[in-house]
C-alpha positions as CSV (number, residue, x, y, z in Angstrom):
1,X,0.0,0.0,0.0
2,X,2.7,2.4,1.3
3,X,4.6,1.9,-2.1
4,X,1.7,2.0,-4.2
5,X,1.3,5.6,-2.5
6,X,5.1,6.4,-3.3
7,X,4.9,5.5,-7.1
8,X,1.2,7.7,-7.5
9,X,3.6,10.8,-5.9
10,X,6.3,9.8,-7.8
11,X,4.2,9.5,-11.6
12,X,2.1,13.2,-10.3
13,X,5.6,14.5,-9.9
14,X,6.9,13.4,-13.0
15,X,3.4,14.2,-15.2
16,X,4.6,17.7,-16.7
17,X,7.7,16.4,-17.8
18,X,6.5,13.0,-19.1
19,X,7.6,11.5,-22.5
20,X,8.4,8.4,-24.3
21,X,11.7,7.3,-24.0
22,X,13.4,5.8,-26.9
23,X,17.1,6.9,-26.4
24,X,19.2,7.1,-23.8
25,X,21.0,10.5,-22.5
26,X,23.4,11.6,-20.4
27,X,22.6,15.1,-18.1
28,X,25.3,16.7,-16.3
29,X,24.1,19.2,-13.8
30,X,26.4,21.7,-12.6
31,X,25.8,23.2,-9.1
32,X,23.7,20.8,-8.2
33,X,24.2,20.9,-4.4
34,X,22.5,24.3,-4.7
35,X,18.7,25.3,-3.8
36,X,18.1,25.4,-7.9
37,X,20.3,22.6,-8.2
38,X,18.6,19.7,-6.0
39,X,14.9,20.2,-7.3
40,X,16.0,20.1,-10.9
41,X,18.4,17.0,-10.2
42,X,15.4,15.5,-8.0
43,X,13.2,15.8,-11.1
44,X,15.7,14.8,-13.9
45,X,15.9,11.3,-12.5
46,X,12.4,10.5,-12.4
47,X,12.2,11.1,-16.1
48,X,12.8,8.6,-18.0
49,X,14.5,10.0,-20.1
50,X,17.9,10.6,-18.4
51,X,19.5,7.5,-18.2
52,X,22.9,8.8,-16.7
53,X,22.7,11.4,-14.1
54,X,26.0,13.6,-13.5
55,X,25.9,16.0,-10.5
56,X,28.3,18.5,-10.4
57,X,29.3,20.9,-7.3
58,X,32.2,22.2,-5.3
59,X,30.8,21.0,-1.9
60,X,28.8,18.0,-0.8
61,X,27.8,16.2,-4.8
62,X,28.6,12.8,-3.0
63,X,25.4,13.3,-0.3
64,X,23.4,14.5,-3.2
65,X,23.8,11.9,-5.4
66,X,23.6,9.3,-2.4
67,X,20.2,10.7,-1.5
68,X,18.4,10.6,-5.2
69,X,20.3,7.1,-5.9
70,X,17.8,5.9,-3.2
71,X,14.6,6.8,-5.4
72,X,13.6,3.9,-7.1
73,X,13.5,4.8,-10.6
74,X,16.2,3.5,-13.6
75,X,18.4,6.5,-13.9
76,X,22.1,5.9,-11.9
77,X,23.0,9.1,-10.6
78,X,27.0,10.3,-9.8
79,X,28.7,12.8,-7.5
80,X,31.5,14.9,-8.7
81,X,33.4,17.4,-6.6
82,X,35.6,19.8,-7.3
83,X,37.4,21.5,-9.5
84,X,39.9,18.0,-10.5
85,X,36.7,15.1,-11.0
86,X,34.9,18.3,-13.6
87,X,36.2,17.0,-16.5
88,X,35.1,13.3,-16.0
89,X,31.1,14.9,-14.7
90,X,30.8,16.4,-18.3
91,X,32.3,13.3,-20.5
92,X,30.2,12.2,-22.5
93,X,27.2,14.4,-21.5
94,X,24.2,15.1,-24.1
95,X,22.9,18.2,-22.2
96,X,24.6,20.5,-19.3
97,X,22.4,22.4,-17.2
98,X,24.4,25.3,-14.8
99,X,22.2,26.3,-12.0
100,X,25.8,26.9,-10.2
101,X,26.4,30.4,-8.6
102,X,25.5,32.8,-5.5
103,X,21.8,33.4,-5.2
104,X,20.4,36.7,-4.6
105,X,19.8,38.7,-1.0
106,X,17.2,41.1,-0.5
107,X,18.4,44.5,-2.3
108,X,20.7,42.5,-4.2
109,X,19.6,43.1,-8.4
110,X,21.0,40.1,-11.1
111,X,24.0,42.1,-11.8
112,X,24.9,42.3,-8.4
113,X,25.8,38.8,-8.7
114,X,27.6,39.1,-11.7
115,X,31.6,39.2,-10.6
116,X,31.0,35.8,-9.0
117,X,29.2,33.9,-11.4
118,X,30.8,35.4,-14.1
119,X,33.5,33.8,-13.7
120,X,31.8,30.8,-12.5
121,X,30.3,30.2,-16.0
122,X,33.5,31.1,-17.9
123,X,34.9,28.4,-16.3
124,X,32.5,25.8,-16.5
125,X,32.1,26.8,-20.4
126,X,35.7,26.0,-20.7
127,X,35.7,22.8,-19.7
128,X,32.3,21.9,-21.5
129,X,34.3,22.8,-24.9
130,X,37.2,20.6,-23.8
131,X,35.3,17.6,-22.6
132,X,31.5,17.8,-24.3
133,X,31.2,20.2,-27.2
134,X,28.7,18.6,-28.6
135,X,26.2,19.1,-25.8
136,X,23.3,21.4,-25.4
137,X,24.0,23.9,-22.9
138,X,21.4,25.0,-20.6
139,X,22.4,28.0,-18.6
140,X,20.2,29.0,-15.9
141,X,23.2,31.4,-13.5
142,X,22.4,34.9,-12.5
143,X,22.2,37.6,-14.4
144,X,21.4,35.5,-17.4
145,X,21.5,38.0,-20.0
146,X,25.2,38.2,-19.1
147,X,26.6,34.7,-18.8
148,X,24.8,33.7,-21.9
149,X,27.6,35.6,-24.0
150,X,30.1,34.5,-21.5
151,X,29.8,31.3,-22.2
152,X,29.5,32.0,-26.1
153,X,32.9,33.9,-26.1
154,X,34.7,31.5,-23.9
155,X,33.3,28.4,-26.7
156,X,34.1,30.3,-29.8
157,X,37.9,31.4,-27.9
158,X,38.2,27.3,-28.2
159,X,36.7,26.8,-31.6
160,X,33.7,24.9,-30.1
161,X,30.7,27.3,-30.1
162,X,27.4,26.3,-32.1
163,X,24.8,28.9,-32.0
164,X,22.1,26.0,-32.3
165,X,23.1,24.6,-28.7
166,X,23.4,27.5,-26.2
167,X,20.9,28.7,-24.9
168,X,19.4,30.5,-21.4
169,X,16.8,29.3,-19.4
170,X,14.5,32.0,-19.3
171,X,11.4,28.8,-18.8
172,X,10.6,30.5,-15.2
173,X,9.3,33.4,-16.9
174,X,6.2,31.4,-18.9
175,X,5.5,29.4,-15.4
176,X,5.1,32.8,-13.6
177,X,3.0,34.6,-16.1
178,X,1.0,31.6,-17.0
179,X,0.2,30.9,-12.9
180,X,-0.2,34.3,-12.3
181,X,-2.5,34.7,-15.6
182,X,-4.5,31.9,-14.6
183,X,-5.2,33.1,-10.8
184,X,-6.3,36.5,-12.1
185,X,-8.2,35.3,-15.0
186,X,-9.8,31.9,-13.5
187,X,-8.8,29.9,-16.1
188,X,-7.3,26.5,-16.2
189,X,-3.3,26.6,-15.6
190,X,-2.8,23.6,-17.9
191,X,-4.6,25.9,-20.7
192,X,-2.6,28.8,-21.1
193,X,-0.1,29.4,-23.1
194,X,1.7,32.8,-22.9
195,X,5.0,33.7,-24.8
196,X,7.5,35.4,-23.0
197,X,10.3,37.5,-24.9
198,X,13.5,39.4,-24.3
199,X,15.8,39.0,-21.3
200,X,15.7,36.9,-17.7
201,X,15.6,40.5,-15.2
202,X,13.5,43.5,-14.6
203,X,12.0,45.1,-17.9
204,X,13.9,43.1,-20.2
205,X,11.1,40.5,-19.7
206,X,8.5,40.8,-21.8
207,X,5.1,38.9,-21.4
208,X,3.2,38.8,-24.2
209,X,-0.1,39.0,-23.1
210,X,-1.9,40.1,-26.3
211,X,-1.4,36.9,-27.5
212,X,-1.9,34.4,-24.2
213,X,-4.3,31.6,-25.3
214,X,-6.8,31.3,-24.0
215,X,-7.4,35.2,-24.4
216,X,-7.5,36.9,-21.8
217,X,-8.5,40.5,-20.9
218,X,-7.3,43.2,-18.5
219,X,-7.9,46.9,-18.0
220,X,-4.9,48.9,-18.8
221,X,-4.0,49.5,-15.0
222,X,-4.1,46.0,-14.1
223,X,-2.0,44.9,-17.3
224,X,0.7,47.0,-16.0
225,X,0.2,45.7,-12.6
226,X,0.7,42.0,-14.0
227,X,3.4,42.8,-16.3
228,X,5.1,44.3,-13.9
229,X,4.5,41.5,-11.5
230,X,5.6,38.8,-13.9
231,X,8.9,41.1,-14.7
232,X,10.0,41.8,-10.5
233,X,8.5,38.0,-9.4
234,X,11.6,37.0,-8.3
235,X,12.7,40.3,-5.9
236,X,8.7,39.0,-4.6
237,X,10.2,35.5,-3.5
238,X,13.4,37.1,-2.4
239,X,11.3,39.5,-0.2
240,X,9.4,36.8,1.3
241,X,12.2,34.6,1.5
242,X,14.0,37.4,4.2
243,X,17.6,36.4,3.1
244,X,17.1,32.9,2.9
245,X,17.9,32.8,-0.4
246,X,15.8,33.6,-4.1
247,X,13.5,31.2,-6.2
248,X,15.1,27.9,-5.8
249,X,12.1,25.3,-5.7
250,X,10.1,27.0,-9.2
251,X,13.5,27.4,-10.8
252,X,14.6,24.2,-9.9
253,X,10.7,22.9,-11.7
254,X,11.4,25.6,-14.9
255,X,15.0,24.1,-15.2
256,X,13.5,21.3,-15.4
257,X,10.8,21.7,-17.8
258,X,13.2,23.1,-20.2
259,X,15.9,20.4,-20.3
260,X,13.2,17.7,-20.5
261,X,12.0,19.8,-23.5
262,X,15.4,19.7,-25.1
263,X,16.0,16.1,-24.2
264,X,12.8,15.1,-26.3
265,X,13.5,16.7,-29.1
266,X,16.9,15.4,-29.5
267,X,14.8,12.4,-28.9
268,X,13.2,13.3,-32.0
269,X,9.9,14.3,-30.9
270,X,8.5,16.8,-33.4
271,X,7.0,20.3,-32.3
272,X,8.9,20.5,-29.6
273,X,8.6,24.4,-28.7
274,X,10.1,26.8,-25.5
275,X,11.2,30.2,-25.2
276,X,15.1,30.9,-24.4
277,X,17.3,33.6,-24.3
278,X,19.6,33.0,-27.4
279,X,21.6,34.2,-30.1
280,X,19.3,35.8,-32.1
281,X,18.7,38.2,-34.8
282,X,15.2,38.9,-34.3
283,X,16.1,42.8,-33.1
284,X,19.0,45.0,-32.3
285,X,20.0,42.5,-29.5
286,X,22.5,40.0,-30.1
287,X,20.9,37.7,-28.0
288,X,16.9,38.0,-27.3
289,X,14.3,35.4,-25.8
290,X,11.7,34.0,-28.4
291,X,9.9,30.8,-29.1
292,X,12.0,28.7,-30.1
293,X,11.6,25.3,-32.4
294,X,13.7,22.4,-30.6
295,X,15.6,19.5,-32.7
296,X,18.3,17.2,-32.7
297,X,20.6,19.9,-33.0
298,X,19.0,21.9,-30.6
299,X,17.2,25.2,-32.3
300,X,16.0,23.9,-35.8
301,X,13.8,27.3,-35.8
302,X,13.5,30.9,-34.2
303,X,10.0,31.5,-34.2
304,X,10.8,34.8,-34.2
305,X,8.9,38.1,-32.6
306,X,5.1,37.5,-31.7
307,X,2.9,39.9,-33.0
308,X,3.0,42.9,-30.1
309,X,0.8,45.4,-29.7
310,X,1.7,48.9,-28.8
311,X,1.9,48.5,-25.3
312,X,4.2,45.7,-25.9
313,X,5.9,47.5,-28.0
314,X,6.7,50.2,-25.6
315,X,8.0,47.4,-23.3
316,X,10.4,46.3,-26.0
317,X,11.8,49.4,-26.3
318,X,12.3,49.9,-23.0
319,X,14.0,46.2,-23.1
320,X,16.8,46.8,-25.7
321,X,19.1,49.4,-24.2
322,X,19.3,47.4,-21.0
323,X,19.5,44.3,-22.9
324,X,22.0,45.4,-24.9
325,X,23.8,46.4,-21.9
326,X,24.0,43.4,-20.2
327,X,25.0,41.8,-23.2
328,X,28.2,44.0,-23.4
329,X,29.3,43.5,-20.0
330,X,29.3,39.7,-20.6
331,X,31.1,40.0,-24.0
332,X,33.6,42.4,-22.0
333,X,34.4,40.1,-19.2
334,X,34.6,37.2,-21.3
335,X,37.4,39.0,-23.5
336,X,39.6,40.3,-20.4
């Protein structure tokens, strides 16, 4: 009975991120003795999915991947520690995820955190080009919109960057605005679908609300209430958290959402669609957020802009000088 009880928690966890499993595939996770990094390890192995498990931290990877080796499920999970056992985490690996780095403190912004993990992802880019280059890269670090292009200067510095195969988790954005859409507007969470475009702080996120399905309708003083909501959600749960730490628990579930996403489609599933923060050429911004098509090459399509209407518009152009910004000071640090 007890069991029976286990597996029904176990398959409701797993339901979002369910699939059919043909292949098998190899996840590294880097920083995964973090608050991000042990609810998106936790829900990597029960997908079926991931096959090999590799749990990367400086500290305490060992107890980690003791604990989740425990959960009765097929996956084998490993413990890496340190800067020296690195290389043999990522060997091999068909998708890194890097929730590594320091979390944010009330009054603390994204960029505060930037000299740290900064320098964090230059160095874990580094050794993904020497040991997996061929992996999809799945950067979730603070501030985002920097360490993208950090990791895509330190990757083309070793001749090993594909365009196709980087990309920033920006996921936690849709789950906000589609909870927080769904609590103000009644409607069923499983139905809406909202795109969210730009950036992964402050007014570089974008929700596109104007084109949310199911559609949904808001006075123009409560859509800049939402939208601003959806943009500052994470200072809420860094508030509330009282310098315990930021969003770990529903970053840790969008990390995962968006690596099982990229794991089925280079399991071939077709219409295999998320938004991340990429390279792009969709604006002025060398990287931007958009839809994106998923294949066994990672993006097989940029879906490009939704249609925006003005008010959206206004929010994009508020977007791209702080986008392009933060963009620069990544490309800079990456070239000292």
């Amino acid at each position: 009975m007890f069991s029976q009880i286990s597996r029904q928690v176990a398959v409701q966890v797993a339901r979002n991120f369910s699939t059919s499993s043909t292949n098998n595939f190899k996840v590294a996770v880097c920083g995964a003795s973090g608050g991000i990094g042990q609810p998106l390890s936790l829900l990597l192995k029960v997908n079926p999915l991931v096959t090999d498990l590799a749990l990367y931290d400086i500290v305490h990877t060992p107890g980690v991947a003791a604990d989740l080796s425990h959960i009765d499920t097929a996956s084998g999970v490993k413990g890496y520690v340190g800067a020296e056992q690195v290389a043999a985490c990522l060997k091999g690996a068909d998708l890194v995820v890097i929730p590594a780095g320091v979390p944010r403190k009330p009054g603390m912004t994204r960029d505060d955190l930037f000299n740290t993990n900064a320098g964090i992802v230059r160095d874990l880019a580094s050794a993904i080009a020497d040991n997996c280059p061929k992996a999809l890269i799945a950067i979730i670090t603070n501030p985002v919109n920097s360490c993208v292009p950090i990791a895509a200067e330190v990757l083309k510095s070793k001749g090993k960057y594909d365009p196709r195969r980087l990309f920033g988790v920006s996921t936690l954005d849709i789950v906000r605005a589609r909870k927080f859409i769904s609590d103000s507007c009644k409607v069923d969470v499983n139905t809406v679908d909202i795109p969210v475009i730009g950036g992964h702080s402050g007014v570089t996120i974008i929700p596109v609300i104007s084109q949310c399905k199911p559609k949904v309708s808001f006075s123009q003083p409560d859509l800049e209430k939402i939208t601003v909501r959806i943009q500052e959600a994470g200072t809420e749960v860094v508030k509330a958290k009282a310098g315990a730490g930021s969003a770990t628990l529903s970053m840790g579930y969008a990390g995962a959402r968006f690596a099982i996403s990229a794991l089925k489609a280079l399991n071939g599933e077709k219409n295999v669609v998320e938004c991340a923060y990429v390279e792009s050429k969709v604006t002025e911004a060398a990287y931007f957020s958009t839809p994106l098509l998923l294949g066994k090459n990672g993006i097989e399509e940029n879906l490009g802009l939704p249609k925006l209407n003005d008010f959206e518009k206004k929010l994009l152009d508020t977007a791209l000088p702080e986008l392009k910004k933060n963009i620069n000071k990544g490309i800079e640090f990456a070239k000292k």
